[in-house]
ZAMARGU-4260 file (C-alpha; in steps of 0.2 Angstrom, whole numbers, plus 5000, padded with zeros to 4 digits):
<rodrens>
0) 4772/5153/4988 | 4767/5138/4976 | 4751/5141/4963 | 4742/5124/4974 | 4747/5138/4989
5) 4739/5152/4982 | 4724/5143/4973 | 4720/5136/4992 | 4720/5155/4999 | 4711/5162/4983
10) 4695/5164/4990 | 4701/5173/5005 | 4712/5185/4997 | 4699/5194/4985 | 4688/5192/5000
15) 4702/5201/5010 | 4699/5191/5024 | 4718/5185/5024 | 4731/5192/5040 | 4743/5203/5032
20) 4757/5190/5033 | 4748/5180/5021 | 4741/5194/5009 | 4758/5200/5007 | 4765/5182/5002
25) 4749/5181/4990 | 4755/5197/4982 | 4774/5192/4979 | 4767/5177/4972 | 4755/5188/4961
30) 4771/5199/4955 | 4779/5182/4946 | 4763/5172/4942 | 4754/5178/4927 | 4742/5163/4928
35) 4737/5165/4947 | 4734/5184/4941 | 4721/5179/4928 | 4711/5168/4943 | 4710/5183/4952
40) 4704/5193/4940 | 4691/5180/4933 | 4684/5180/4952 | 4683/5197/4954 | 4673/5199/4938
45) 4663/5185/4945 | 4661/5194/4962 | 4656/5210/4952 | 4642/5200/4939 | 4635/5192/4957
50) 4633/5209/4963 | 4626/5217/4950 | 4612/5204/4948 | 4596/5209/4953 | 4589/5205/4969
55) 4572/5196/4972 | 4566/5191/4987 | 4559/5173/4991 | 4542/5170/4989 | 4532/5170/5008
60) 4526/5152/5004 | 4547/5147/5000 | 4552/5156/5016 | 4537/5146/5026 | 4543/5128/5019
65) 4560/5132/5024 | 4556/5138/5040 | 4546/5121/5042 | 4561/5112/5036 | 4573/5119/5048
70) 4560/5117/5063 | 4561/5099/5057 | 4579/5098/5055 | 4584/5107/5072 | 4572/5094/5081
75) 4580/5080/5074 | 4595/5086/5078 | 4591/5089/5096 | 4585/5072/5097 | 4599/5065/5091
80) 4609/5075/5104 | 4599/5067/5117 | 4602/5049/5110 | 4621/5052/5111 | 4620/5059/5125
85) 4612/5045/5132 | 4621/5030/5125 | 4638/5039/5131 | 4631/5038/5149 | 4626/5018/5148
90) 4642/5015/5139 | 4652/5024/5153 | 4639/5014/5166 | 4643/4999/5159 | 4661/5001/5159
95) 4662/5007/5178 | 4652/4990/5184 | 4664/4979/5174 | 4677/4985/5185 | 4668/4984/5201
100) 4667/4965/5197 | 4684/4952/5202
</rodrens>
């Protein structure tokens, strides 16, 4: 395995969220490769810091603005589902009657 390799799979292999195929090839590269080593062990200091912060949670009038926001952002989604929707089915209309004409 290449350092671009491992850099690619880093995340996922402090997150052990690898398949043990690929965790073991992580590990044999880790053997040899004394800079892949250090980025490990920066991201777990960096995982351990994140944990250890103190938790606060959001403010009620945050979690209402974002909660409007996503209302918001799912409707305009859904609109915008429809619109596809209903340009596909024209397009494919218009397509169909082309061929029916000689």
């Amino acid at each position: 395995m290449s350092c671009e390799h491992f850099e690619r799979d880093l995340e996922a292999y402090v997150d052990r969220e690898l398949d043990a195929g690929a965790a073991m090839a992580c590990r044999d590269h880790l053997i040899d490769c004394a800079e892949c080593c250090r980025r490990v062990a920066e991201r777990g200091a960096l995982g351990r810091l994140v944990r250890s912060a103190p938790f606060y949670p959001a403010p009620d009038r945050l979690r209402t603005r974002v909660s409007a926001q996503m209302r918001r952002s799912n409707s305009v989604r859904r609109v915008l589902s429809w619109a596809a929707a209903a340009v596909l089915v024209l397009a494919v209309a218009a397509g169909s009657r082309r061929g029916d004409q000689p």
